[in-house]
N, C-alpha and C positions, 0 to 999 in steps of 0.2 A: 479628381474625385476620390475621396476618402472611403474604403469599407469599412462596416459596422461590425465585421467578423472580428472578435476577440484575439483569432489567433494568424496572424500576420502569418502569408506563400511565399513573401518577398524571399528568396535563394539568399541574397546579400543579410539579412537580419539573422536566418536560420545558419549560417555560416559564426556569426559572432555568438551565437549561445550555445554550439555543440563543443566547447574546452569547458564548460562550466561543470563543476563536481556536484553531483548529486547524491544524499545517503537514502540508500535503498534497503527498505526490510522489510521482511513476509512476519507475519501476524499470523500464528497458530490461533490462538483465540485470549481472551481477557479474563480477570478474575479482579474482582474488589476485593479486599483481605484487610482485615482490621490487624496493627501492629502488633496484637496479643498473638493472633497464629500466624504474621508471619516471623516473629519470636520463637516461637513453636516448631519452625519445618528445621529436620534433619533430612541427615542423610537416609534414601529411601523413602522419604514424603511424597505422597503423589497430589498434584495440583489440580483439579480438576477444571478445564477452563470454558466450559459451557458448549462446549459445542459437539457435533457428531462425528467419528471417525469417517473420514470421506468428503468432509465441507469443506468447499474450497476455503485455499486460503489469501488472505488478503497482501499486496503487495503493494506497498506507499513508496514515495520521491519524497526527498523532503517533507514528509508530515500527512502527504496528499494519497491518499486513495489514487493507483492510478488504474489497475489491472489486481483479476483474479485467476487462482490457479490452483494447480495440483501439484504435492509432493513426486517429488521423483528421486531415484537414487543414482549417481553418475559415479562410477569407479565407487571408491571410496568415500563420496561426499554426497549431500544432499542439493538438491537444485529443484528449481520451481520448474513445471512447464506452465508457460500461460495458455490459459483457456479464455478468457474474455478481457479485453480491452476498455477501462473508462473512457466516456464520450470526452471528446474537449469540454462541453457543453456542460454535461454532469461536473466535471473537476470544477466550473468555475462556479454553478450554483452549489457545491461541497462547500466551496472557500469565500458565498457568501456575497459572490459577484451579480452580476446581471441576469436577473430570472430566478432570481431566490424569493422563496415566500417567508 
């Protein structure tokens, strides 16, 4: 009997995709910019990227929305903590799968 769950428990399948490289990055926020200003930014230019000091921020795989979170400072570096989790469910109606309208 086959399930219709999208995302495969079988131990044996999730063993051959955990070597697989994934590129992961947090998204402070977005900005359109016409070539004229961004021809324009020097040094000392501030960007303003639409969003509130304190909004989470967003954390993609490969391209994909997976989880949000919050700035943290670790030693000398910056690091996310995650605060909430993408559904399996949600990634797959993002990327347009089964249950997209």
């Amino acid at each position: 009997m086959q399930d219709n769950d999208p995302i495969s428990t079988d131990p044996t399948d999730l063993d051959r995709i955990m070597e697989i490289p994934l590129e992961v990055h947090v998204e402070l926020g977005r900005r359109r910019m016409r070539i004229s200003e961004l021809l324009g930014l020097g040094v000392g230019s501030v960007i303003d990227l639409g969003v509130t000091a304190g909004s989470p921020l967003a954390v993609y795989a490969n391209q994909t929305l997976v989880a949000r979170g919050e700035a943290v400072v670790v030693g000398d570096r910056y690091g996310i903590r995650i605060t909430d989790i993408v559904s399996p469910q949600e990634r797959v109606k993002r990327l347009g799968g089964l249950g997209a309208e």
